[in-house]
C-alpha positions as CSV (number, residue, x, y, z in Angstrom):
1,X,0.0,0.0,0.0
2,X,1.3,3.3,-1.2
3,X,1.6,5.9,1.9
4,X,0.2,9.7,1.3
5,X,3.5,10.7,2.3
6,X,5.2,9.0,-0.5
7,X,2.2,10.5,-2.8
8,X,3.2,13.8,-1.9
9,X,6.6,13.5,-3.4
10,X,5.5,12.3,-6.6
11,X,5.4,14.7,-9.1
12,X,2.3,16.2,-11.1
13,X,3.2,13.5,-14.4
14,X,3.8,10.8,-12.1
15,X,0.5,11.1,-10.2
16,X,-1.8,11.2,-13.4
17,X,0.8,8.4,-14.9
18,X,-0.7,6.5,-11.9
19,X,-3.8,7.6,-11.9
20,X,-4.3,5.8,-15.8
21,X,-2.7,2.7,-14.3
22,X,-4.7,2.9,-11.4
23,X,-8.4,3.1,-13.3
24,X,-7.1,0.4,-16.4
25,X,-6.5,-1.9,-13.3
26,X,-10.0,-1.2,-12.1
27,X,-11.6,-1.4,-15.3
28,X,-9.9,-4.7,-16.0
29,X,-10.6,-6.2,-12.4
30,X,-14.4,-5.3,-13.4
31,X,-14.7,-6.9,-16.8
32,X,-13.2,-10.5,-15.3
33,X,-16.0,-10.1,-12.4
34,X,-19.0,-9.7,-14.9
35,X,-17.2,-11.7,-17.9
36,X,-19.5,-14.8,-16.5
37,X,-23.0,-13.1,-16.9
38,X,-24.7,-13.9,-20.1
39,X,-28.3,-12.6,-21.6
40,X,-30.9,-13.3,-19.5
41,X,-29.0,-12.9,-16.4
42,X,-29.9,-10.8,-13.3
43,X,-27.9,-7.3,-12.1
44,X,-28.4,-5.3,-9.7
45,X,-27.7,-1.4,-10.5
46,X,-26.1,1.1,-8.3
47,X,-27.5,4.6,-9.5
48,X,-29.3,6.8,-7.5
49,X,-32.3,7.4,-10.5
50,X,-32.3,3.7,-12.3
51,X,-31.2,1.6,-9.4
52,X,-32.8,-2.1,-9.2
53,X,-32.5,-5.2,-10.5
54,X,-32.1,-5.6,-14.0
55,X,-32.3,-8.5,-16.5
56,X,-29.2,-8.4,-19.3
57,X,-30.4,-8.2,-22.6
58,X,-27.8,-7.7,-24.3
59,X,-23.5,-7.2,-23.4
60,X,-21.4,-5.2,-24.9
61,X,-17.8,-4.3,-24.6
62,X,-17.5,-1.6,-21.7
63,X,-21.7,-0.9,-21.4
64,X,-24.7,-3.6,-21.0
65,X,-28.4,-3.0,-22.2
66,X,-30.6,-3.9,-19.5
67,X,-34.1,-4.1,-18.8
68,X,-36.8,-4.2,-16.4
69,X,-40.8,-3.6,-16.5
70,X,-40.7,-0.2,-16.6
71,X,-38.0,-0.2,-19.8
72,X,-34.4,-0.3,-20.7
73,X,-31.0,1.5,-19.4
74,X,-27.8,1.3,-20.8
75,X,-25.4,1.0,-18.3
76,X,-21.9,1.2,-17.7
77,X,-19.4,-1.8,-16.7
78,X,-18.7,-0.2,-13.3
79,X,-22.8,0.2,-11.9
80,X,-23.4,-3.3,-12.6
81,X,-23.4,-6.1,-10.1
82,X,-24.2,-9.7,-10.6
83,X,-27.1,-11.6,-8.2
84,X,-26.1,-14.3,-6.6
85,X,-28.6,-17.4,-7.6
């Protein structure tokens, strides 16, 4: 774990180098996690004005198109959150 102190002394190009690193690694960690739901699976979304559950109509790359009875979202890798059957 990186301290704040040793933040401190990095430099303004070092901090967004890490930054880019940093969200890639995120990103990445995010598309393993939900690289087992399929169509027809259920999500849960964490947004304040379409949270829910969700069924997954369609996937792809970095957004899902999901829907629910009252219509469809498309929604963003980092929202989504798989239900445990």
């Amino acid at each position: 774990m990186i301290k704040y102190s040793e933040l401190q002394d990095l430099s303004l190009d070092e901090l967004q180098t890490l930054k880019g690193q940093v969200n890639a690694l995120i990103q990445g960690k995010q598309v393993i996690a939900l690289g087992k739901i399929k169509v027809g699976d259920k999500v849960m979304v964490n947004h304040k004005k379409a949270g829910g559950e969700y069924t997954v109509v369609k996937l792809n790359r970095k957004t899902y198109t999901l829907e629910n009875m009252f219509g469809r979202v498309k929604c963003s890798i980092g929202l989504i959150s798989p239900i445990a059957a």
